[in-house]
C-alpha positions as CSV (number, residue, x, y, z in Angstrom):
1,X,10.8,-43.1,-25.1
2,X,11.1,-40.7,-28.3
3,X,9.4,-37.3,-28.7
4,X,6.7,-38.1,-30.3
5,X,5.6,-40.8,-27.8
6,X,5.5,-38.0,-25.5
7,X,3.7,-35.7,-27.8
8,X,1.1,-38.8,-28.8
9,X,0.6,-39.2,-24.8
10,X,0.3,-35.5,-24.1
11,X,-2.6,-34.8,-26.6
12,X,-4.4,-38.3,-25.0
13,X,-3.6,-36.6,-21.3
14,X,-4.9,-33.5,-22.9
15,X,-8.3,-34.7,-24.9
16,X,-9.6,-36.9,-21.8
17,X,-8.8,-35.1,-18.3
18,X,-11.5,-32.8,-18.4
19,X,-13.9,-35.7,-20.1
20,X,-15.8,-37.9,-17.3
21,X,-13.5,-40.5,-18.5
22,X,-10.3,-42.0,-17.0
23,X,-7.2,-40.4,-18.2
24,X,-5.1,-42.7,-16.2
25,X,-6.9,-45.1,-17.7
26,X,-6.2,-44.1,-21.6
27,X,-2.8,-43.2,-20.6
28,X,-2.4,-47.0,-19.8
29,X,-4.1,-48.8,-22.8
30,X,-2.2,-45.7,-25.2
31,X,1.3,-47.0,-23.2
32,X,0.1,-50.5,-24.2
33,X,-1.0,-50.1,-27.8
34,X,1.7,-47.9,-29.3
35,X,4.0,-49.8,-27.1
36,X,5.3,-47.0,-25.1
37,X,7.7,-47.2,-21.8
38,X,6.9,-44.5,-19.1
39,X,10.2,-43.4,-17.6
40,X,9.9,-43.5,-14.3
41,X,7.0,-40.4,-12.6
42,X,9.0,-37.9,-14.5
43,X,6.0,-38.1,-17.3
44,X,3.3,-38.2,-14.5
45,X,4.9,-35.1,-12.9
46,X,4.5,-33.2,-15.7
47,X,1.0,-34.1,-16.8
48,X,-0.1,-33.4,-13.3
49,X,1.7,-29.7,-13.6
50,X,-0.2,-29.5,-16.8
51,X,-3.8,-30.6,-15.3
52,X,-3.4,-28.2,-12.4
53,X,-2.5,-25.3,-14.5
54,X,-5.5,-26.0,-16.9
55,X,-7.3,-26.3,-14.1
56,X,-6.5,-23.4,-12.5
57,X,-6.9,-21.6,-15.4
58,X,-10.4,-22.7,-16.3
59,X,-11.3,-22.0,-12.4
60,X,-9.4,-18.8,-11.9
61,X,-12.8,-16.9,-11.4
62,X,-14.3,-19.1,-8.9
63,X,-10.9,-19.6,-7.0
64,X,-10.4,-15.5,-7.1
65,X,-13.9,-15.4,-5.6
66,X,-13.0,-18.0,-3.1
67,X,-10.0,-16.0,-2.2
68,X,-11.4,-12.2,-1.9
69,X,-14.4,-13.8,0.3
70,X,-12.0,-16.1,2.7
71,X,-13.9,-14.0,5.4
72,X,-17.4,-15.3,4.7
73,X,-19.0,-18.2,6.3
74,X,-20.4,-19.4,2.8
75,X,-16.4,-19.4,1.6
76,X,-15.1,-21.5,4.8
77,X,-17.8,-23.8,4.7
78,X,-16.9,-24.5,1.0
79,X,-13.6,-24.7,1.9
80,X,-14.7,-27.3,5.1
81,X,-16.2,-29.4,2.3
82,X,-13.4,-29.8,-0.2
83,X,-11.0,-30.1,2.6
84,X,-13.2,-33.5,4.2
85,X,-13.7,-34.6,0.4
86,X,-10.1,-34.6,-0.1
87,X,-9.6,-36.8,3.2
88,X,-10.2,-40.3,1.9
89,X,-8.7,-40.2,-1.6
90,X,-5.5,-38.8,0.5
91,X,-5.9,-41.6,3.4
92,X,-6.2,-44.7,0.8
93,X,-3.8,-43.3,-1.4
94,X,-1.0,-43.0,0.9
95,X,-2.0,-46.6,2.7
96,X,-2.3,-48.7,-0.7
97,X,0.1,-46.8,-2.6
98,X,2.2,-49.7,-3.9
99,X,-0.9,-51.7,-4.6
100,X,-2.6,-49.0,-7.1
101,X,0.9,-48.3,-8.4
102,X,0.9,-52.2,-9.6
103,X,-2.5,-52.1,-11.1
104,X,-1.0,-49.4,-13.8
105,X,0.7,-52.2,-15.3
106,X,-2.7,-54.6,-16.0
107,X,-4.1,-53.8,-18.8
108,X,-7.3,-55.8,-18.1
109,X,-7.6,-54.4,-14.7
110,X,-7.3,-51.1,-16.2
111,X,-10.2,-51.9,-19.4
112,X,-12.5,-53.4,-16.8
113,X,-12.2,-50.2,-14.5
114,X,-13.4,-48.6,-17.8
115,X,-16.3,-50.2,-18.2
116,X,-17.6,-49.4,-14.8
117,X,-17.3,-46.0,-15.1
118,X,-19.3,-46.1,-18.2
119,X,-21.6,-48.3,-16.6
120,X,-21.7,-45.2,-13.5
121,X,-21.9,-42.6,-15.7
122,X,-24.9,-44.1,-17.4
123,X,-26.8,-44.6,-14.2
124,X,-26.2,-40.7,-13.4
125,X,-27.9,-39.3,-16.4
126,X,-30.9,-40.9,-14.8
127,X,-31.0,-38.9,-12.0
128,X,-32.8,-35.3,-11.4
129,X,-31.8,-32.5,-9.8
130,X,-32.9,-31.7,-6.5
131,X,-31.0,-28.5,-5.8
132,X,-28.9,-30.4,-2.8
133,X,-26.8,-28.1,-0.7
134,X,-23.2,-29.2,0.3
135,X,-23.0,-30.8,4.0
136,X,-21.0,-33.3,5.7
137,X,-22.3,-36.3,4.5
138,X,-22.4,-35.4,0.4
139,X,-18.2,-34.3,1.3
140,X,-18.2,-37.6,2.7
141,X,-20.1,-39.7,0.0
142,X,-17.6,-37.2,-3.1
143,X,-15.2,-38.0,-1.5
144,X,-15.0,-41.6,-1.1
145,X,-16.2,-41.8,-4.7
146,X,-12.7,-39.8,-5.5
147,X,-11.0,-42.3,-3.2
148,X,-12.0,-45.0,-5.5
149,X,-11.2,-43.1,-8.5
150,X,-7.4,-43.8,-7.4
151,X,-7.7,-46.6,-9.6
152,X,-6.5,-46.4,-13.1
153,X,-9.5,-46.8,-15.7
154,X,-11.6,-45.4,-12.9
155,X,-12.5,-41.7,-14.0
156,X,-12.4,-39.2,-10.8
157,X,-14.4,-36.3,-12.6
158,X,-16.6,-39.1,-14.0
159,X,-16.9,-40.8,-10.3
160,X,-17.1,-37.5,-8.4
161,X,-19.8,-35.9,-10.9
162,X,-22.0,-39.0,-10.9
163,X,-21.6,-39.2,-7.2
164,X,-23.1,-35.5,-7.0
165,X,-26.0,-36.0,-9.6
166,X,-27.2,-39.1,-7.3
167,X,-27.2,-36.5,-3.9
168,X,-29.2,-34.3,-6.0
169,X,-26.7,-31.8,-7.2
170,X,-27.3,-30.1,-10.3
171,X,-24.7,-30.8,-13.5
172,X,-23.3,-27.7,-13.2
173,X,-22.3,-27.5,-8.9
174,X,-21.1,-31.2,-9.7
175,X,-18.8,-30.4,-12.2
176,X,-17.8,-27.3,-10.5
177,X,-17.1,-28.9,-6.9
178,X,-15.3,-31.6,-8.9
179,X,-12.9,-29.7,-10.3
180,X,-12.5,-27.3,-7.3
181,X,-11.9,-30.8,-5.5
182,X,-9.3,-31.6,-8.1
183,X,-6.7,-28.8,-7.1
184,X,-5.7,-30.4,-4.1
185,X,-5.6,-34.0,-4.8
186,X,-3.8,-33.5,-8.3
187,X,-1.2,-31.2,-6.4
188,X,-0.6,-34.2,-3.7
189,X,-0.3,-36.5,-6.3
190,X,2.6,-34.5,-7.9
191,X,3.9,-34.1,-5.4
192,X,3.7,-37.5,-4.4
193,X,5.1,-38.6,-7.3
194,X,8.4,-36.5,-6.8
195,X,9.0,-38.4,-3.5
């Protein structure tokens, strides 16, 4: 792999991680059509480091507020709900590991999985908002629709977002708790991918 494969894939990481698309997805057709060969997770690794520091960046107001108020009941529910939304991406990915790892290398599978998130997303532009409060069962119903997300060409802000606009949640808590939600599952994954 030269430098400027890892450059071309970077910018592609870069332009659709915070987009409702799949970036897994785009890394994996961009691999396919420049002809590209991933070494190993080292790439991964990084782009994950990368995420989570955007990330964090973008969130560093919200998480600062999370961790001044650690005390208030509001704060620890939050907390409560990212924590059981995290559950089942974290549950599936560690059980069928091997098996998502494997579906990286079809291309089809990958496409496919692309069109179904545009087909979701379309669906949750229909919906209104209903000014939903977080419980239980929405952390449940997020997080399962992260847990399919696992799949490459499925997009997990795309997924989690729509998931929130169907419970009622207005576009801006959904993106919000979706990228709250994405600090811990893209810090496992790097540090999955290191084992």
């Amino acid at each position: 792999m030269e430098i400027i494969d890892v450059i071309l894939l970077g910018i592609l990481q870069g332009l659709t991680e915070f987009l409702p698309v799949s970036s897994s997805g785009h890394l994996v057709l961009g691999q396919y059509l420049l002809g590209i060969k991933s070494p190993g997770n080292t790439l991964e690794i990084l782009f994950h480091i990368g995420t989570l520091g955007s990330v964090i960046f973008v969130l560093f107001d919200d998480i600062k507020a999370i961790v001044l108020s650690l005390n208030k009941k509001s704060t620890q529910k939050l907390i409560l709900y990212i924590t059981i939304a995290t559950l089942p991406a974290v549950i599936i990915g560690l059980v069928f590991r091997h098996q998502i790892e494997s579906l990286f290398e079809s291309v089809s599978s990958v496409g496919f999985a692309l069109c179904v998130t545009g087909v979701v997303l379309i669906l949750s532009s229909r919906f209104k908002n209903q000014d939903s409060r977080h419980s239980f069962f929405s952390s449940i119903i997020i997080g399962l629709s992260q847990a399919v997300a696992i799949i490459p060409g499925i997009s997990r802000s795309g997924f989690t977002i729509s998931a929130s606009l169907f419970l009622g949640f207005s576009a801006k808590e959904s993106a919000r708790f979706s990228f709250l939600l994405s600090i811990p599952i893209i810090s496992g994954a790097g540090v999955l991918g290191i084992l």
